[in-house]
LOSEKOL-904303 format. One record per residue: x, y, z of N, C-alpha, C in turn; residue in one letter. Coordinates in steps of 0.001 Angstrom, whole numbers. Atoms other than C-alpha are relative to their C-alpha. Layout:
// LOSEKOL-904303
+---------+---------+---------+---------+---------+---------+---------+---------+---------+------+
!    n.c1 !    n.c2 !    n.c3 !   ca.c1 !   ca.c2 !   ca.c3 !    c.c1 !    c.c2 !    c.c3 ! rest !
+---------+---------+---------+---------+---------+---------+---------+---------+---------+------+
!       X !       Y !       Z !       X !       Y !       Z !       X !       Y !       Z !    a !
...
+---------+---------+---------+---------+---------+---------+---------+---------+---------+------+
***
This chain:
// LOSEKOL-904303
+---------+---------+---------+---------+---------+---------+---------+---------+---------+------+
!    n.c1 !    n.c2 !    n.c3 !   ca.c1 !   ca.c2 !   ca.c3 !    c.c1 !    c.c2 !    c.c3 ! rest !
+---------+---------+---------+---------+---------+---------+---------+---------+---------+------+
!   -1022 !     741 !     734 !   11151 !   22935 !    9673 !    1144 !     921 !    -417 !    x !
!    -917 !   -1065 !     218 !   12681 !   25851 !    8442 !    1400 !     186 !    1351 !    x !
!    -586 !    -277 !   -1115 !   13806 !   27129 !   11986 !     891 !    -929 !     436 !    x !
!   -1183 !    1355 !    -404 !   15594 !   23696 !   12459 !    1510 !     201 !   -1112 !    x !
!    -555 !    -224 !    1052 !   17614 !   24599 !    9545 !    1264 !   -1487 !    -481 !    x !
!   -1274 !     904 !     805 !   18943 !   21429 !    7831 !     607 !    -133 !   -1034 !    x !
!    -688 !     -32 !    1483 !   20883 !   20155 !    5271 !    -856 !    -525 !    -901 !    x !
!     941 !     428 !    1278 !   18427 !   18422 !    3390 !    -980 !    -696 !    1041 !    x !
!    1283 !     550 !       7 !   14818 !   17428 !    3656 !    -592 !   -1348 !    -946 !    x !
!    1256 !     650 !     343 !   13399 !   13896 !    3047 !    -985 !    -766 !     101 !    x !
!    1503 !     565 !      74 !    9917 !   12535 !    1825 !    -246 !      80 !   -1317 !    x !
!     711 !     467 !    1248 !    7764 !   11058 !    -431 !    -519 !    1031 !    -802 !    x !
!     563 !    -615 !    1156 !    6534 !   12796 !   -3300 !   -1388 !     136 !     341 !    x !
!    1487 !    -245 !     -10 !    2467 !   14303 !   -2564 !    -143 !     675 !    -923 !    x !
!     459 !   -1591 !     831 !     493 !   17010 !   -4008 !     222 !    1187 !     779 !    x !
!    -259 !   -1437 !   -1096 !    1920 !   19404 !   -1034 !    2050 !     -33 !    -493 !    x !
!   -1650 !     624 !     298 !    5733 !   17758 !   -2343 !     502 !    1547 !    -856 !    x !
!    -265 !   -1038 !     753 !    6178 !   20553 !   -5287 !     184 !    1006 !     701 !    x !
!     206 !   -1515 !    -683 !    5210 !   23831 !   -2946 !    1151 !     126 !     884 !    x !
!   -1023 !     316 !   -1503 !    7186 !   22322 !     250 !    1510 !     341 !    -769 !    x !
!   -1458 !     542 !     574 !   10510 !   21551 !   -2073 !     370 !    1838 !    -640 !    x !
!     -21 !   -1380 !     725 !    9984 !   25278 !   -3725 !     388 !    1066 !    1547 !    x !
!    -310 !    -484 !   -1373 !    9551 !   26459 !    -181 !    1599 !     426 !     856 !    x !
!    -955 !    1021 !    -927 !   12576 !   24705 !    1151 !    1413 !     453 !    -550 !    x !
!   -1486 !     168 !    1084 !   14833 !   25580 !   -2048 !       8 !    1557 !     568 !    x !
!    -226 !   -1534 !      20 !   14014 !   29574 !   -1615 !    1117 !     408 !    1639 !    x !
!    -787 !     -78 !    -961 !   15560 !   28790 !    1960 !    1163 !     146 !      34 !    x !
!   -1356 !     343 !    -422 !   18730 !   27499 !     880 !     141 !   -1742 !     633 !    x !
!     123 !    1886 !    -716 !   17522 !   23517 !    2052 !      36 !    -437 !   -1474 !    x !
!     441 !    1213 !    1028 !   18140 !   20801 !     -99 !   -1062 !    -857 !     -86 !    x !
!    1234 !     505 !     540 !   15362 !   18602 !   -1054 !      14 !   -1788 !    -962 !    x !
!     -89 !    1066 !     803 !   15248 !   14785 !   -1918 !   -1339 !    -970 !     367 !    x !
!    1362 !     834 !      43 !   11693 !   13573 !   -2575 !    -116 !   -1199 !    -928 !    x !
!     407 !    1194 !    1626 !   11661 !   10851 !   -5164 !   -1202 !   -1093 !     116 !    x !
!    1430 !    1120 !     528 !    8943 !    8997 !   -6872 !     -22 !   -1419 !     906 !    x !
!     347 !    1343 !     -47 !    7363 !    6056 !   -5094 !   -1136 !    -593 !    -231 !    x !
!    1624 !     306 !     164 !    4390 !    5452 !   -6905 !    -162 !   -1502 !    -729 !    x !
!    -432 !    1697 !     597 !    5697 !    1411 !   -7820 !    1411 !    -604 !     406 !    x !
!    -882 !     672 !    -183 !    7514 !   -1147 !   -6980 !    1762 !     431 !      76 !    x !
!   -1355 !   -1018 !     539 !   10627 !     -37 !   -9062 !     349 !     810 !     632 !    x !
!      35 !   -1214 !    -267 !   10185 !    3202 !   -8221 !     574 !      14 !    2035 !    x !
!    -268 !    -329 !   -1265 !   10709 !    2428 !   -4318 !    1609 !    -376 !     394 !    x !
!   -1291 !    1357 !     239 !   13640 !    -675 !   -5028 !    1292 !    1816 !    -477 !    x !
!    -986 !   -1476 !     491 !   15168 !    2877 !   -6944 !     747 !    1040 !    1139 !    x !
!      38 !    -773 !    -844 !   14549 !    4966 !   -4176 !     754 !     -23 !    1163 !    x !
!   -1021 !     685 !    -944 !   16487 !    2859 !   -1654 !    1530 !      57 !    -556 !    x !
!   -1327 !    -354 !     590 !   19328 !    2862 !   -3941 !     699 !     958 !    -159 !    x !
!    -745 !   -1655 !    -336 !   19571 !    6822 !   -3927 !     390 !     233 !    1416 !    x !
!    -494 !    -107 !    -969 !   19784 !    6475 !    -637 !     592 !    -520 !     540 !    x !
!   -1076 !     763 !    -602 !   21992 !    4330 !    -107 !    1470 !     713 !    -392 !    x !
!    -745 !    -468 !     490 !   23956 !    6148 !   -2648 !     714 !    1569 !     579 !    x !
!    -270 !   -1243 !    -287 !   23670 !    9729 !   -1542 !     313 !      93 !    2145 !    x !
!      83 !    -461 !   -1262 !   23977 !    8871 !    2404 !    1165 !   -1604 !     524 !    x !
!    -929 !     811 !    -214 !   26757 !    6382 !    2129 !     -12 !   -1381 !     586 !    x !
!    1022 !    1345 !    -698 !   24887 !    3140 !    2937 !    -278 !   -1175 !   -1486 !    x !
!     221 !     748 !    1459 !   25030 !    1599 !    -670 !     -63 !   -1916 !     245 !    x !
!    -110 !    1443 !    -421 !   26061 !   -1939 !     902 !   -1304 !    -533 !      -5 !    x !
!    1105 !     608 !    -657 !   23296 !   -1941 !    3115 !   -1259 !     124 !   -1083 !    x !
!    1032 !    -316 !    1151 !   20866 !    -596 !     290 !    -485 !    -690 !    -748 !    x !
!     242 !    1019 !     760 !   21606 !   -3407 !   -1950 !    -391 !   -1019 !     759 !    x !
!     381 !    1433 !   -1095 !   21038 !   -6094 !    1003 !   -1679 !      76 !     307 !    x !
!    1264 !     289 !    -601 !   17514 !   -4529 !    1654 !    -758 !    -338 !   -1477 !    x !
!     734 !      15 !    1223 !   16511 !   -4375 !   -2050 !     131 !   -1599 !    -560 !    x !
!      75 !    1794 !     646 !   17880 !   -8121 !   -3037 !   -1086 !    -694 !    1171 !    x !
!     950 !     424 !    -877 !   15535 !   -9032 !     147 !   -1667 !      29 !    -871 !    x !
!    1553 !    -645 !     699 !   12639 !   -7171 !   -1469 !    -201 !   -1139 !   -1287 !    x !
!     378 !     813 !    1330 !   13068 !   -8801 !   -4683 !    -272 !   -1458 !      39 !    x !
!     -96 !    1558 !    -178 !   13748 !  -12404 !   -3301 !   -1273 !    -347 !     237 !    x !
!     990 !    -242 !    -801 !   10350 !  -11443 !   -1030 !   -1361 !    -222 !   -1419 !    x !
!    1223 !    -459 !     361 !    8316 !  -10516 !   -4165 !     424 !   -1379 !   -1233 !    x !
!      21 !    1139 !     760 !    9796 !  -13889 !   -6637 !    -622 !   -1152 !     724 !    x !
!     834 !    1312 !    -593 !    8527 !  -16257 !   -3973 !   -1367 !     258 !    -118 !    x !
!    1306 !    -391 !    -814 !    5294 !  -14417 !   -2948 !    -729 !    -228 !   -1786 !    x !
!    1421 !     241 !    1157 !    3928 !  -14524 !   -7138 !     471 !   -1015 !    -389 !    x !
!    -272 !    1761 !     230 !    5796 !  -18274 !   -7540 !   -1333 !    -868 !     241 !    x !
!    1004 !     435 !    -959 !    3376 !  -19124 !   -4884 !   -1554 !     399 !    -376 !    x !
!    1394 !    -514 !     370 !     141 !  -17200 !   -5733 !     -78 !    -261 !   -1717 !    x !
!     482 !     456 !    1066 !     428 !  -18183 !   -9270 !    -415 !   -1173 !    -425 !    x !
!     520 !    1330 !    -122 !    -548 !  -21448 !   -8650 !   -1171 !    -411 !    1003 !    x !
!    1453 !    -478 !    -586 !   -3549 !  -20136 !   -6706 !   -1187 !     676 !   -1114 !    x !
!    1271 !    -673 !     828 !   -7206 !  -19182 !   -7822 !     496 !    1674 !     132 !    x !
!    -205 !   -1700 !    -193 !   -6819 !  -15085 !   -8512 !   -1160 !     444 !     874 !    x !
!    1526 !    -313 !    -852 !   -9926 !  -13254 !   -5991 !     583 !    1131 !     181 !    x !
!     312 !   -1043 !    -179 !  -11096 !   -9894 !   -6668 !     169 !     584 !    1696 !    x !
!    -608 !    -607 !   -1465 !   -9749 !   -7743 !   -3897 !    -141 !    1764 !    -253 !    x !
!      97 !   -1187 !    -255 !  -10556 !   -4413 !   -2468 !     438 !     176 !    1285 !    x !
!    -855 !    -601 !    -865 !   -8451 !   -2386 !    -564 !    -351 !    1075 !     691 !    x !
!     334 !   -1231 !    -832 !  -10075 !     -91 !    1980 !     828 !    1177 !    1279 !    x !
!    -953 !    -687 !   -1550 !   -8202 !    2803 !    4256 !   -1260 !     579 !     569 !    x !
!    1164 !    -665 !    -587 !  -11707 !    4343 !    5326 !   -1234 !    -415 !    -618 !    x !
!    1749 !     213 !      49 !  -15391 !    3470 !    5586 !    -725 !    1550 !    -537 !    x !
!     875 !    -952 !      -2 !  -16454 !    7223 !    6181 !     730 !     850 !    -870 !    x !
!     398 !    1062 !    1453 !  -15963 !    8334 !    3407 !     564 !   -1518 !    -757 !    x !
!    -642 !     955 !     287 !  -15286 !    5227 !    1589 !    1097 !     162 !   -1161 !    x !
!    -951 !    -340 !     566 !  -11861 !    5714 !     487 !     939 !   -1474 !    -559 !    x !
!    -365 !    1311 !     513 !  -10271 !    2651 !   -1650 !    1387 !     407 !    -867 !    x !
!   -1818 !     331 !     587 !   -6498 !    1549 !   -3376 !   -1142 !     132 !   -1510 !    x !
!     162 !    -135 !    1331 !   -7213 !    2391 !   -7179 !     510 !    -642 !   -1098 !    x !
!    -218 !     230 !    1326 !   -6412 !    1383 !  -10603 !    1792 !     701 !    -545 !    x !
!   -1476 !    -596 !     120 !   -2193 !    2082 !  -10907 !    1222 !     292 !    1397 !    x !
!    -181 !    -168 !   -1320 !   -1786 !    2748 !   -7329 !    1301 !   -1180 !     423 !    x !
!   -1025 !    1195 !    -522 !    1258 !    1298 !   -5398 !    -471 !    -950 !     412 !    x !
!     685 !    1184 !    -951 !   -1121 !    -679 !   -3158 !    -273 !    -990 !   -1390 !    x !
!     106 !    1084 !    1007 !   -2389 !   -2085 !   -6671 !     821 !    -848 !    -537 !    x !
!   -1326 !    1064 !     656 !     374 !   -3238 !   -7789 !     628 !   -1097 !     871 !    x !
!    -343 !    1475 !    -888 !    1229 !   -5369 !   -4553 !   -1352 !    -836 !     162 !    x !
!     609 !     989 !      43 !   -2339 !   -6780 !   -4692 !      83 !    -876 !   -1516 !    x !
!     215 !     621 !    1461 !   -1987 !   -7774 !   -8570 !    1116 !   -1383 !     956 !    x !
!    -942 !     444 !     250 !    1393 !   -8884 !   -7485 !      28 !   -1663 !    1745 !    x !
!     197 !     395 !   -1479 !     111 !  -10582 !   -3937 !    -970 !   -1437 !    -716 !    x !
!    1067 !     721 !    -179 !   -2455 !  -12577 !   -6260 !   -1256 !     412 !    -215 !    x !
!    1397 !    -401 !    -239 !   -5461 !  -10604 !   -6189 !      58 !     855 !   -1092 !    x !
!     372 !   -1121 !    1120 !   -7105 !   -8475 !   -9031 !    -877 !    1179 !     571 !    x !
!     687 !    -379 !    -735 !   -8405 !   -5250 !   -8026 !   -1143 !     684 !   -1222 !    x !
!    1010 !    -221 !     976 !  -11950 !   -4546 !   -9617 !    -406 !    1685 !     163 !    x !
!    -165 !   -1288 !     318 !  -11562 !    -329 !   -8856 !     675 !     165 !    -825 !    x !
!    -993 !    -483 !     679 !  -10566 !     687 !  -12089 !    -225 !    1602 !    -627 !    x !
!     299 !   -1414 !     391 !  -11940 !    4101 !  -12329 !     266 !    1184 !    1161 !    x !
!     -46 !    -553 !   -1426 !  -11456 !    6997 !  -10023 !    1419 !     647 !     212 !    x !
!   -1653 !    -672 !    -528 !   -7450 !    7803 !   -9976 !     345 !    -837 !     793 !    x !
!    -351 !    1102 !    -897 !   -5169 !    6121 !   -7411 !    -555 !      86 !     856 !    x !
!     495 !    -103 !   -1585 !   -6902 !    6874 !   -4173 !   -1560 !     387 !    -307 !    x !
!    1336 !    -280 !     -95 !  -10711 !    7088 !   -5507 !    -733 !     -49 !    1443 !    x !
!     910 !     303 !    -735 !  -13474 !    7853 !   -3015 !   -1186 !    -993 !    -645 !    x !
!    1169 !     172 !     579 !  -16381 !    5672 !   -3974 !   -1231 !    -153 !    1302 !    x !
!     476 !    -141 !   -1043 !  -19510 !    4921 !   -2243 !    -571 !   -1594 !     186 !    x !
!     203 !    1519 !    -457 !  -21176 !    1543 !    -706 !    -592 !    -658 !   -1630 !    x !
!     109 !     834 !    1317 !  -23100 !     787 !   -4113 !     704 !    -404 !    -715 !    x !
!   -1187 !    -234 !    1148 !  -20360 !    1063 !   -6486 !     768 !   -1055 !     581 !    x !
!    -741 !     967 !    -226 !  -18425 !   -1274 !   -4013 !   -1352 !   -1110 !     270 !    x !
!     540 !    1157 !     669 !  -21483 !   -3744 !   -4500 !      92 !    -286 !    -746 !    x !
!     146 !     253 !    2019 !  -21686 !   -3785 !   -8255 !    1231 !    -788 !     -59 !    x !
!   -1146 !     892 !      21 !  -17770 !   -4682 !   -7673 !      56 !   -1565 !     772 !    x !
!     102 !    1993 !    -411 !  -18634 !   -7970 !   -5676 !    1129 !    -213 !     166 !    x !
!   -1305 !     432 !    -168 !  -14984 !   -8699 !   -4437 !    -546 !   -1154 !     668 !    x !
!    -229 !    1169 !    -899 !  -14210 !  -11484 !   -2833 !     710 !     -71 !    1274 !    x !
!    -711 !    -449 !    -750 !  -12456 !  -10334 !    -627 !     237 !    1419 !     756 !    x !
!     259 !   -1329 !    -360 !  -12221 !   -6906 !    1161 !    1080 !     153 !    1432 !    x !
!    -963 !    -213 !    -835 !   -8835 !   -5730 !    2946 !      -3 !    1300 !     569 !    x !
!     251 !   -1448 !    -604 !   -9122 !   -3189 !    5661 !    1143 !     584 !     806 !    x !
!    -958 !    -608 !    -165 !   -6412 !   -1088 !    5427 !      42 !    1210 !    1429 !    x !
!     194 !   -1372 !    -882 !   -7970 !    1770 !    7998 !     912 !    -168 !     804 !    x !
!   -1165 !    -167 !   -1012 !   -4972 !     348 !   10763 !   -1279 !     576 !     946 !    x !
!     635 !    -443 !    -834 !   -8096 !    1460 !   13030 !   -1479 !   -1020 !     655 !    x !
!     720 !    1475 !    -648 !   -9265 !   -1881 !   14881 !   -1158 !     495 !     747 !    x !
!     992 !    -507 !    -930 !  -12383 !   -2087 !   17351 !     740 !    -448 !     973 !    x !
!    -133 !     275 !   -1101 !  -12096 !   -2546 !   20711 !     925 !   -1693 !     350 !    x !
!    -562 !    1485 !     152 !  -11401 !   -6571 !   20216 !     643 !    -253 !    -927 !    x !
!   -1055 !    -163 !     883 !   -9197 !   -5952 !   17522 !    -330 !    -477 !   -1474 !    x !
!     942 !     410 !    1593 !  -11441 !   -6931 !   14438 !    -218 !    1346 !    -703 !    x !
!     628 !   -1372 !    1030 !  -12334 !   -5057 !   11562 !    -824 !     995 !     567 !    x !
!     959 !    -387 !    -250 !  -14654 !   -2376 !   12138 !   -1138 !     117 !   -1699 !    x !
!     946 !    -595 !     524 !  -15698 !   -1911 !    8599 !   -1259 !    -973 !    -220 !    x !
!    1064 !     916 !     627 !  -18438 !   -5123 !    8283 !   -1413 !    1147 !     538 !    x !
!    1306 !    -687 !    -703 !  -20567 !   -2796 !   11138 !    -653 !    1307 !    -789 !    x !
!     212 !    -896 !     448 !  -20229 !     -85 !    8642 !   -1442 !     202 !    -699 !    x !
!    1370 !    -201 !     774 !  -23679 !    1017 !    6738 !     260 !    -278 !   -1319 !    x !
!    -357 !     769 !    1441 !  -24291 !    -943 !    3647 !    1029 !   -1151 !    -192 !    x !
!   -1138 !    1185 !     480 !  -21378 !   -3508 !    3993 !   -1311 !   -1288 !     907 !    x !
!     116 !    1443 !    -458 !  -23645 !   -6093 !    5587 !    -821 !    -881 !    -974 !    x !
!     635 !     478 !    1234 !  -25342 !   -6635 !    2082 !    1087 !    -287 !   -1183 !    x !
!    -663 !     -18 !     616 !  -22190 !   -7164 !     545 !     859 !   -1638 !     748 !    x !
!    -790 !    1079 !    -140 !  -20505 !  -10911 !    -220 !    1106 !      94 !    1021 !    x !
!   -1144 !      86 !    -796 !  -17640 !  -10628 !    1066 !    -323 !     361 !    1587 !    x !
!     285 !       0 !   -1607 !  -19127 !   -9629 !    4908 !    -376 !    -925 !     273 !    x !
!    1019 !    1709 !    -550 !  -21660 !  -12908 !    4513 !    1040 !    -392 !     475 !    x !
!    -801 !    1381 !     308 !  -18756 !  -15111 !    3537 !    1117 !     -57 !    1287 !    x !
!   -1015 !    -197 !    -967 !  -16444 !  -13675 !    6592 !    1167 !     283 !    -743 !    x !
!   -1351 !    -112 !     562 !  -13982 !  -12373 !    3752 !     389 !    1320 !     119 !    x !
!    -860 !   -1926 !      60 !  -13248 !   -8644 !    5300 !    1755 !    -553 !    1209 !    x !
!    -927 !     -88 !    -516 !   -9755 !   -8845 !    6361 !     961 !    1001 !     906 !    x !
!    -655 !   -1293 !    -354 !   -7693 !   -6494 !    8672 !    1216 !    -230 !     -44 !    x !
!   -1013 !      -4 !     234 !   -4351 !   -5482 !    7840 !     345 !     372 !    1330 !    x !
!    -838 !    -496 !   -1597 !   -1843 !   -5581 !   11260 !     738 !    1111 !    -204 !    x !
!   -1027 !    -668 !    -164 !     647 !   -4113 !   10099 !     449 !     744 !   -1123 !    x !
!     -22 !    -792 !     594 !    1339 !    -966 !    8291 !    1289 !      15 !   -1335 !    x !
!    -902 !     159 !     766 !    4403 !   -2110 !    6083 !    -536 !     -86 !   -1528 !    x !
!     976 !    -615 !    1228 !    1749 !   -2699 !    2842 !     -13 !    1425 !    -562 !    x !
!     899 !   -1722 !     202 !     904 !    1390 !    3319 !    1141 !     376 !    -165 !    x !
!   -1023 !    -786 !     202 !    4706 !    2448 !    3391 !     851 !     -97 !    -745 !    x !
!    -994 !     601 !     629 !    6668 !    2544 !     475 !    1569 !     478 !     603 !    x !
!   -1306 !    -259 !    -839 !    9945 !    2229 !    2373 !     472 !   -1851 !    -473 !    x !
!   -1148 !    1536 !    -277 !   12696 !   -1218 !    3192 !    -829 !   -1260 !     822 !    x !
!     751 !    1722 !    -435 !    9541 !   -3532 !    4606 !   -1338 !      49 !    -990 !    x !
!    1106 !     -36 !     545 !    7709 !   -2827 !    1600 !    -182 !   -1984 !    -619 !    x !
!    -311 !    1495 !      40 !    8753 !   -7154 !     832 !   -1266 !    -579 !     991 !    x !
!    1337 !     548 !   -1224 !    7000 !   -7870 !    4339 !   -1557 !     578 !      -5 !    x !
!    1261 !    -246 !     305 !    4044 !   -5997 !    3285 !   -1109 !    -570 !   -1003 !    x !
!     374 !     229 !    1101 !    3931 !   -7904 !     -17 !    -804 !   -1831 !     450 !    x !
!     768 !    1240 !   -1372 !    3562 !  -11368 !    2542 !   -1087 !     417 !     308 !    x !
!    1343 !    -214 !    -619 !     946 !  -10003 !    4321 !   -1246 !     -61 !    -734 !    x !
!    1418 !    -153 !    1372 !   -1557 !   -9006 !    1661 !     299 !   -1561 !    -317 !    x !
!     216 !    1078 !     478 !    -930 !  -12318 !      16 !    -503 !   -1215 !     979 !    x !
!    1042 !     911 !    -673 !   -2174 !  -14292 !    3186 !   -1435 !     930 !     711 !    x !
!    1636 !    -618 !     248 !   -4976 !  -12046 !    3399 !    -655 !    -260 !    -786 !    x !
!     730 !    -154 !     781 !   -6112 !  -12267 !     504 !    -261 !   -1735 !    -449 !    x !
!    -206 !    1521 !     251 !   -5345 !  -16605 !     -13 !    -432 !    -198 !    1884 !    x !
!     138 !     898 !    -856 !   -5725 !  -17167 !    3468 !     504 !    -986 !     703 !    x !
!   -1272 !    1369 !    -192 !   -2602 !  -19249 !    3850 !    1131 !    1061 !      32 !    x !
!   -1868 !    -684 !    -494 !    1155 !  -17934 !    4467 !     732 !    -296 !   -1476 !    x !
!   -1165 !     509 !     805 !    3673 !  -18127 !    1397 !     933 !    -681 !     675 !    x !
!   -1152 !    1069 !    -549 !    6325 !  -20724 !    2373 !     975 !     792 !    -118 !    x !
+---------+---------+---------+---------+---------+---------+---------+---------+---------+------+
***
């Protein structure tokens, strides 16, 4: 990255974000990571960049989208039953959406309550712990289909004693817009909500 030598570097905020940006500054690179750990926080994020890369028009056109995206989508689901929802990116270990987490906040906001509330945003837990929680639901974020394009995690060890596999309620997410806080984080906020209802927002 260095060797490319640009004018500025960006990305999301990690736990490698601090070192990289320290890295980057001792170079002489600029550095524009900003917070997207919510909603706000992303709607914001679009706006610096619209601001700092001369795109402000377009910035505001994707963010009034977003917002229009996320007044229909809890219009609609608030006049639905709420159903415990768990958000899986991995079986091995079993890695789940947490308690504060961006993902949480589009399932609250999708409709769904999520019953991980311990753990940090990205807890590992293990198959018991997601029994005791009993969802109703179970969204499989892994983006890593089988062969016929279904879930893989029901085959996983321990999920076939768990409600939500009986009932046929493990869901797979298509499409990665949910996982990225970026300008289709709106179309991600759709998706989850007919995952988790089972029906389309109008």
């Amino acid at each position: 990255m260095i060797a490319l030598r640009p004018d500025l570097v960006v990305g999301e905020q990690s736990p490698v974000g601090p070192a990289l940006a320290e890295r980057l500054a001792e170079q002489g690179i600029a550095t524009l990571f900003p917070p997207t750990r919510s909603l706000g926080e992303i709607i914001a994020m679009l706006h610096l960049f619209g601001q700092r890369f001369a795109a402000a028009d377009g910035a505001e056109r994707i963010t009034r989208r977003i917002e229009g995206q996320v007044a229909r989508v809890t219009r609609w689901a608030a006049d639905r039953p709420r159903r415990r929802v768990v958000m899986v990116f991995d079986a091995q270990p079993l890695f789940v959406a947490g308690h504060g987490s961006y993902a949480d906040e589009l399932l609250r906001l999708a409709g769904g309550d999520n019953p991980v509330r311990e753990g940090g945003l990205w807890p590992t837990i293990d198959v018991e712990r997601l029994l005791a929680l009993d969802p109703d639901v179970i969204i499989d974020a892994s983006m890593a289909p089988s062969a016929d394009g279904r879930s893989k995690l029901p085959a996983s060890p321990g999920f076939e004693h768990l409600r939500a596999v009986r009932e046929g309620q493990v869901r797979r997410l298509h499409s990665d817009a949910a996982l990225r806080p970026g300008p289709r984080v709106g179309d991600g906020l759709v998706d989850l909500a007919k995952l988790i209802h089972g029906a389309a927002p109008p």
